[in-house]
N, C-alpha and C positions, 0 to 999 in steps of 0.2 A: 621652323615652328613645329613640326608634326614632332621633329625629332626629336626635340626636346623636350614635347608635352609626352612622350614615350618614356624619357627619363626617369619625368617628376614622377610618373604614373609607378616606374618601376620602384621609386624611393616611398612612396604611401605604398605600395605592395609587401615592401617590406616589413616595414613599421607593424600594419595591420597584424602580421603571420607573427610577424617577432613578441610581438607583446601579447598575443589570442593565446599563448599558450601556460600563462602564468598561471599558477592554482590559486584557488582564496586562500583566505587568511583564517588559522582556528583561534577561536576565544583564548585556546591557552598561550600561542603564539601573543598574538593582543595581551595580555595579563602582563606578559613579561616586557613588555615596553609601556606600560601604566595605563592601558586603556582599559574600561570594564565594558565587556559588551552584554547586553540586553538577550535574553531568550527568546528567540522567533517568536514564542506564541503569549509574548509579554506586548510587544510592538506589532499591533496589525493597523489593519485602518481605521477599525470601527474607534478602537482605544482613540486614537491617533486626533481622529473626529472631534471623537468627547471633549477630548483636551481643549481641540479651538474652540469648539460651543459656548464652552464654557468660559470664555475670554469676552472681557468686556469689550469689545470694539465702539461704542460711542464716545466712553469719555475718558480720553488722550491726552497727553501732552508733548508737544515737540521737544525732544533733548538736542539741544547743539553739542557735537562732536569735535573736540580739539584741535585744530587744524596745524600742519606740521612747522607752520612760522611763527604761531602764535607763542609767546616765550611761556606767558604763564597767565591760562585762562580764566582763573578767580581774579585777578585782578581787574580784567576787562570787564566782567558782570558786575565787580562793583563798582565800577566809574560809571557804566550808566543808567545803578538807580540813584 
């Protein structure tokens, strides 16, 4: 048992070192695979905040989401009204 928890130990030791060493990614990088990234001092918290504040959280409504057996979900919603 110990020898083996020594193992796993050495394979998550790896992993950790093997991937800690990766550099981020620049916005120009990102650009050329179709993502647009945001300016740090566009996206902080306070912005972030404002945003949910501003979100009406009282009045909701539940969406059902298509479920992967379902063949074709407009037909169910109209069978039963």
């Amino acid at each position: 048992m110990m020898v083996a928890g020594s193992f796993g130990l050495q394979q998550f030791s790896n992993l950790r070192y093997q991937y800690s060493k990766k550099q981020p990614v620049t916005p120009e990088e990102m650009k050329k695979y179709g993502v647009n990234m945001k300016k740090r001092a566009e996206v902080t918290l306070e912005t972030e905040y404002d945003k949910v504040k501003s979100i009406d959280i009282d009045n909701w409504s539940n969406k059902r989401g298509p479920r992967p057996w379902e063949e074709e979900p407009a037909k169910s919603l109209t069978a039963k009204q």
